[in-house]
C-alpha positions in Angstrom: -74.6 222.6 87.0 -76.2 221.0 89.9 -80.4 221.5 90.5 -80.7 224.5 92.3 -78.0 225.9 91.5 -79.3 227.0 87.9 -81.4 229.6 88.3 -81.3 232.4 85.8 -80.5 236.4 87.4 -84.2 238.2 87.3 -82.7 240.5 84.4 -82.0 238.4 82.0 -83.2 239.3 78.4 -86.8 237.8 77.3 -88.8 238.2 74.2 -92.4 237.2 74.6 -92.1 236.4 71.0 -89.7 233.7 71.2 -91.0 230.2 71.1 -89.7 226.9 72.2 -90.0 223.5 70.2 -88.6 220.2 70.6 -88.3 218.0 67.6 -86.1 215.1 66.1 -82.5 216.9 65.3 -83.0 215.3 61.9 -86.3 217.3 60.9 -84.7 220.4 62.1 -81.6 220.4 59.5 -82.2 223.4 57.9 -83.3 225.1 61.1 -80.0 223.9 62.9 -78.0 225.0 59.8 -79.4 228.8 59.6 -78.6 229.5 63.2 -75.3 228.0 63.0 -74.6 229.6 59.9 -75.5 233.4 61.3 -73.2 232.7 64.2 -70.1 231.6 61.9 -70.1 235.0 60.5 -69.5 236.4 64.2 -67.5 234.1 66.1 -63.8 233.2 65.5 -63.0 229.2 65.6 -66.4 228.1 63.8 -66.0 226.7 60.3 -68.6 226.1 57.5 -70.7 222.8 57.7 -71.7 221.3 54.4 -74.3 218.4 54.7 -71.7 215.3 55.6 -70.4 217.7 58.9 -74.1 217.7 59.8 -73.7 214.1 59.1 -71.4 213.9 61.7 -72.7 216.2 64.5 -76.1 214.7 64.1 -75.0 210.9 64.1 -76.4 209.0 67.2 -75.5 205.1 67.2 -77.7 203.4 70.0 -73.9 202.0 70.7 -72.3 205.1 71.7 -74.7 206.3 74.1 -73.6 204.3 76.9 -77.3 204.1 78.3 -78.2 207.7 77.2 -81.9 209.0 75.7 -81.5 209.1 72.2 -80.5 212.8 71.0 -83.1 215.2 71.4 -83.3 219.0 70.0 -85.2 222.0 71.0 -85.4 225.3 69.2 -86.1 228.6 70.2 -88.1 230.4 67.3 -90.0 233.1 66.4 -92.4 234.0 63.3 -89.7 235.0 61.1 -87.4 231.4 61.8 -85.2 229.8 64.4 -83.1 232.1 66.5 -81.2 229.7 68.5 -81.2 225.4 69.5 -79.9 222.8 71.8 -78.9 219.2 71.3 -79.2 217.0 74.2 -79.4 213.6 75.8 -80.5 212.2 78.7 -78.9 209.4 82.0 -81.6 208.3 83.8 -81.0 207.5 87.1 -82.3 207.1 90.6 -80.7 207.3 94.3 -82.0 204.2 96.0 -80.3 205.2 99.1 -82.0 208.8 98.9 -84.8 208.2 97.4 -84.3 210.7 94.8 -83.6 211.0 90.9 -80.6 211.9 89.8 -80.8 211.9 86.1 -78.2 213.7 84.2 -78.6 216.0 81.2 -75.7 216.1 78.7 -75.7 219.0 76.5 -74.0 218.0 73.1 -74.0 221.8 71.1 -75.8 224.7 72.1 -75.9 227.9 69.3 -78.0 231.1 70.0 -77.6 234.0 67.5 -79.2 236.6 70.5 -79.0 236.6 74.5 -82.5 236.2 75.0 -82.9 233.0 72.5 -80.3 231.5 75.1 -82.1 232.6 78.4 -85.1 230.5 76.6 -82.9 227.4 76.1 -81.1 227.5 79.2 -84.4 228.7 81.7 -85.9 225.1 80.3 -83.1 223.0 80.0 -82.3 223.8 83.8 -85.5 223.1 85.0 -86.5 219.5 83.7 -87.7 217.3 86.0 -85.8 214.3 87.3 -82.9 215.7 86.6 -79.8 216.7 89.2 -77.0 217.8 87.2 -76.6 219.3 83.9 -73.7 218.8 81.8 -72.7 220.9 78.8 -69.4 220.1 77.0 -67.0 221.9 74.4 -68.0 225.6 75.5 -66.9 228.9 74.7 -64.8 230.6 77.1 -67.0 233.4 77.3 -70.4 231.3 77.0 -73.0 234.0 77.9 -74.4 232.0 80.5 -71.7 232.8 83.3 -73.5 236.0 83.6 -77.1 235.0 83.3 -77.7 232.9 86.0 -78.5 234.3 89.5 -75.6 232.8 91.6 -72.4 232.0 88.4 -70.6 231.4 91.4 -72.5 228.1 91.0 -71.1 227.0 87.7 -68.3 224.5 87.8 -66.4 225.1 84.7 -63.2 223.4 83.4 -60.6 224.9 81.2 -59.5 222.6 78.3 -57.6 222.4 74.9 -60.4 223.6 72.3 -59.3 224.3 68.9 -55.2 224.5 67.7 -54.0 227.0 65.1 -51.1 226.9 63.2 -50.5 229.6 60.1 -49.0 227.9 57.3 -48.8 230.8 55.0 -48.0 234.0 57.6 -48.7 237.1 54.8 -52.0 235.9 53.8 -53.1 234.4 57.0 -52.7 238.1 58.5 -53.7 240.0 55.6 -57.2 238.5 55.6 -58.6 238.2 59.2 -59.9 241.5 61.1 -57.7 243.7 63.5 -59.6 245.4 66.4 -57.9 248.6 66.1 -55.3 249.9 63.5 -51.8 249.0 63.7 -47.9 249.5 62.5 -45.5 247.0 63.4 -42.8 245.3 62.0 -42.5 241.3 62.8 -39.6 239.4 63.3 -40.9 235.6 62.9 -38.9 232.1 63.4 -40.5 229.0 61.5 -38.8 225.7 61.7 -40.8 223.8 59.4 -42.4 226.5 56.8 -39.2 228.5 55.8 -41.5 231.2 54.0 -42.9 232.4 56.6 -39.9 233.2 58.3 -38.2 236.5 58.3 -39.4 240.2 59.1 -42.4 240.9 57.8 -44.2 244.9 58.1 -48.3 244.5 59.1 -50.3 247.5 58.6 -53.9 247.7 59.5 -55.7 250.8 58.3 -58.7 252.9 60.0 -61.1 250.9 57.9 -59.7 248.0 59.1 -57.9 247.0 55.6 -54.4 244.6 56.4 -51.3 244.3 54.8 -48.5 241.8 55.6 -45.6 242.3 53.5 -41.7 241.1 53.5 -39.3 244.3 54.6 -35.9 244.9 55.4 -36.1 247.2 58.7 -35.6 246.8 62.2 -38.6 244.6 64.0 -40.4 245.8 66.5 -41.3 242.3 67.9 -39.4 239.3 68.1 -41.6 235.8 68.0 -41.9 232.3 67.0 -44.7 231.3 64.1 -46.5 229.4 67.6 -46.7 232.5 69.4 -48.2 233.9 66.4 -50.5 231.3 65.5 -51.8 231.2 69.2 -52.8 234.5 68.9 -53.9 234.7 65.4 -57.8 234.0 66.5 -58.2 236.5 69.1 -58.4 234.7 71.9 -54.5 234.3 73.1 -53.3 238.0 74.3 -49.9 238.5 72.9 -49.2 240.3 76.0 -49.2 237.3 78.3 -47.2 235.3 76.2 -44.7 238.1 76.4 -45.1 237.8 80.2 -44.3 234.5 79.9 -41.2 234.9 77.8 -42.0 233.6 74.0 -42.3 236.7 72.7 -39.5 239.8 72.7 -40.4 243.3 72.4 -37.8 245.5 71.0 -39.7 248.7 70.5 -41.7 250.3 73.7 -45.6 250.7 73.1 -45.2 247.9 69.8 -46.7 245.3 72.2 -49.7 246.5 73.4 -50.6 247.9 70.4 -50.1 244.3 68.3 -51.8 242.4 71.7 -54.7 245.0 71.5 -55.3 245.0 67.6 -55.4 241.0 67.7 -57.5 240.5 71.0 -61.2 239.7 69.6 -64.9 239.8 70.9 -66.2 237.2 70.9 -63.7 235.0 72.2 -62.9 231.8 69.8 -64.7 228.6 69.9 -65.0 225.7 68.0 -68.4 223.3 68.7 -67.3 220.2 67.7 -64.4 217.8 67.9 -62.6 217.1 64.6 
């Protein structure tokens, strides 16, 4: 996002109650943990951090920053605790030709559990001074920002590999995650290298949302590989396309929409961090 081009729409939500605070990522630990931790129960992709993944995300080795600020953090808060924080670095530079800085801001993880704690972090972190472009790596898909700026038109996204599944034990794998709508199919699966899982297996999602994946001997209704399967298996890969695009078979008119739309998810899946 290039200055000027970062200006939030008029409408976005605000909460004259929100605060913002920078401080050292390390005295904000438990801060950073409780909003990540309200968001893991949301979003598919994020996994539980115990105290050496925090380790991790908030290591900063003067020799890996390639000439960056040391890693900053800023929280946006209110009176009853932290609602959402960023954690950042900063590339100063300056355009001798121009005249002109052109520092950059690199945005390591940003986690908001509200629209309006985000608004906050992003309405500052766009406006710093000295700064020309700011960068913000490992994304969600559907980050919240693309519609809260005044012109998204603006943002320059790319679309890269984020997180890979791959369901090593089919019956319990779909017994246990959430279905968006209820369901009846029957699954015929191929598995090259987990020989349990393949086979036809009946999934049954109830009105109340309860799953259950068993072994049967009936017809299938759909006809795909244990990749197809596990692409899907977070929400965020629409079975439908990848029956546009060949890999999977329907047998059974109306069985793939109705399997596409049960396993499509809001919000879409993201995973913060690199592991």
């Amino acid at each position: 996002i290039r200055r000027g081009e970062g200006a939030l729409a008029r409408d976005v939500p605000t909460d004259p109650g929100l605060r913002l605070r920078i401080t050292e990522p390390e005295q904000a630990r438990a801060e950073l943990s409780k909003v990540y931790d309200t968001v893991l129960e949301t979003r598919p992709g994020f996994f539980a951090r115990n105290d050496s993944w925090w380790n991790r995300v908030l290591d900063d080795p003067e020799t890996d920053r390639k000439g960056r600020s040391p890693l900053r953090c800023l929280l946006a808060e209110d009176d009853a605790g932290p609602r959402g924080y960023v954690l950042y670095s900063g590339l100063g530079r300056w355009d001798d030709d121009l005249f002109l800085p052109d520092g950059q801001l690199d945005i390591a993880e940003l986690v908001t559990a509200d629209p309006a704690a985000g608004a906050a972090l992003w309405g500052d972190l766009l406006n710093r001074d000295l700064v020309s472009t700011v960068r913000a790596t490992i994304r969600p898909v559907d980050d919240p920002l693309l519609f809260q700026l005044a012109d998204p038109r603006r943002l320059r996204p790319t679309v890269t590999d984020g997180l890979w599944a791959r369901l090593t034990h089919l019956p319990v794998a779909l017994s246990l995650r959430r279905y968006a709508c209820p369901v009846d199919v029957v699954l015929d699966v191929r598995d090259d290298i987990f020989p349990q899982n393949e086979g036809r297996w009946r999934l049954t999602v109830d009105e109340s949302g309860e799953a259950v994946c068993d072994p049967v001997d009936k017809a299938a209704d759909l006809s795909l590989g244990i990749t197809e399967l596990s692409a899907a298996y977070l929400g965020g890969t629409r079975l439908g396309t990848l029956a546009a695009a060949g890999r999977v078979t329907p047998p059974r008119a109306g069985a793939l929409a109705r399997l596409s739309a049960a396993m499509s998810w809001d919000p879409a899946p993201w995973c913060p961090v690199i592991f």
